[in-house]
Every structure is written in structure tokens, then in C-alpha cells.
C-alpha positions, 0 to 999 in steps of 0.5 A: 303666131308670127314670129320675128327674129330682129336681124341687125348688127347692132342687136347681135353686138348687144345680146353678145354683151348681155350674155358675157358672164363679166358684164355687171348689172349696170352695165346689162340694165343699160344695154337691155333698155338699149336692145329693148327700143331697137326690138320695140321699133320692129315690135310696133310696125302694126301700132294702130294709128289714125290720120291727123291734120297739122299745120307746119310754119309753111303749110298744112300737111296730113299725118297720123297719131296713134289711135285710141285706146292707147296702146299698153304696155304689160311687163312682166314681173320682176325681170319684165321692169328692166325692159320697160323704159327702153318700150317707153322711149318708143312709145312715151304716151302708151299706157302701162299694165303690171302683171306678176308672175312667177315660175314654179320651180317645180311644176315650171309652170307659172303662178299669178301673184300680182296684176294691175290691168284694166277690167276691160282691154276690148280693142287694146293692143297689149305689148308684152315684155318678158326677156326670156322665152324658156319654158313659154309658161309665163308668156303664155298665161300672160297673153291668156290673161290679156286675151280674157280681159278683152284685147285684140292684138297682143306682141311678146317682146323678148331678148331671147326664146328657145325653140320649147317656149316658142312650140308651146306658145304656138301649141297653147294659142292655137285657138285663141282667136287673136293675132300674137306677135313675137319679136326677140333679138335671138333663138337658142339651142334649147332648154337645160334640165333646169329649164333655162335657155342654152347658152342664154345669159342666165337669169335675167332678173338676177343680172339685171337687179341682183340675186335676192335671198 
């Protein structure tokens, strides 16, 4: 697995916002989509494209256009949702998947409760967004569940990792067979007892939308 850590000023100023304790959901929603469309831009630089004729109001000229199938875009529920439109406004024409997935607060392993993906992702790139890499049990059985339905290429985009999460993705994909990319704004210290990210930003799906009871 290839691991990209996006180094630029304005993706640190961001996260440093996204951490702080004080910044309302609003405010973190916003700021998520904005770091997402920065990260998006290094996570496609291997989106599949294909040579296409155009002709401007001088001349012809050759370009490209991205190639089909169209590439998807999978997030993961329900903290994934909140990276989705800053993906889109890089990638309008992409298809959308949903995968739901849930960590066991007990086993930290990550339990399927919902899917909705094509039967078939034979020559697919998948683009997987899931803001925080903690334990790496929700990415990994994503990406396994993608790699089972036939995709070939497959790019996690995170906010953050820590070093447990990357170290198992590497371990649990070692034989997979297909390329895996992942792309995040930050790497951490390390995991707390608890398994959340140290120093993190806490539980992104609950900045993002609220604590549900």
C-alpha cells in the first residue's frame, strides 16, 4: 500500500481548525469538504482517463475525459457522508456507492449493516472516504468488500491515520492483489485505550452531525 501524506499549508491550517475543541459543527462540516477537494486533488492523479477530440472556436485540439466505467466514489457511513460533497466537486460525473459500517466498541472490530454497491466493480476505481484511520477495521473490511465485488484499483481518502490503523491495512492487504492508495492530511501519534486517534479531533461523525443518543 502506498501511503501519501498531503503536504501543503492550507491542508495544515484546516485540520488545525478541524481539531480545535471550539469549532461548531457547522463550521467543521464546511472545513471537511474544503480539506476533502484539497486531498481529492493529490487522491486522483491516477483517475483513468482516455484521449478525446474537441474542437475550441480556433482549432481542434486533443484532450482527455475520464474513461469508463466511471470511477465511484464509496463513503463510508455515517462520518463518510461528510466528506462526500468535497469528492464531488472534484469528481461531478463519478458514480456514488454507500457502505455502512460500524465499529464494535468492544471487539473494535467493524460490523456491516448496510450496502449499496454495484454486484459487479470488475475494472472500477473505488474511492473510499473515511475521515478517520483508527483502528483500520472499517477500512480494511471496506476495501475487502470492494476488492470481492471485482475492483481493481482502490484510494482510502482520510483526514487522519494513526501509525495502528496504517500497519494493519498494510498487514490485512498484504496478499490482495490490487493496488491500495491512501491519502490523508495528517498521521498521528497513536491510538488511546479507547482506540481513538491521539491527539485526533475526536469522533468525527459526532462534530460533524451532532451526538445521536
Amino acid at each position: 500500500m502506498q501511503v501519501h501524506v498531503a503536504d501543503h499549508p492550507l491542508i495544515s491550517h484546516k485540520l488545525t481548525v478541524l481539531r480545535d475543541e471550539r469549532t461548531d459543527s457547522p463550521t467543521f462540516r464546511r472545513l471537511a469538504e474544503e480539506l476533502v477537494t484539497l486531498l481529492a486533488y493529490e487522491a486522483t492523479r491516477d483517475v483513468r482517463v482516455e484521449p478525446v477530440q474537441v474542437r475550441t472556436p480556433v482549432a481542434a485540439a486533443t484532450g482527455v475525459r475520464l474513461s469508463e466505467p466511471r470511477p465511484l466514489v464509496v463513503p463510508i457511513l455515517r462520518a463518510g457522508l461528510g466528506m462526500l460533497e468535497g469528492m464531488q466537486r472534484l469528481l461531478p460525473t463519478a458514480e456514488v456507492g454507500f457502505l455502512g459500517m460500524i465499529r464494535n466498541e468492544e471487539t473494535l472490530e467493524a460490523d456491516t449493516y448496510a450496502e449499496r454497491l454495484p454486484e459487479d466493480l470488475s475494472g472500477r476505481q473505488c474511492y473510499v472516504l473515511d475521515p478517520m484511520l483508527a483502528t483500520g477495521g472499517s477500512l480494511a473490511a471496506a476495501i475487502g468488500f470492494l476488492v470481492n465485488r471485482g475492483a481493481d484499483h482502490i484510494t482510502a481518502v482520510c483526514l487522519l491515520a494513526a501509525p495502528e490503523g496504517i500497519a494493519r491495512i498494510e498487514r490485512e492487504l498484504e496478499s490482495i492483489g490490487v493496488p491500495v492508495t491512501l491519502v490523508v492530511a495528517g498521521v498521528d501519534d497513536k491510538l488511546d485505550e479507547n482506540g481513538y486517534i491521539v491527539p485526533g479531533l475526536g469522533d468525527a461523525g459526532d462534530r460533524l452531525y451532532g451526538v445521536v443518543d
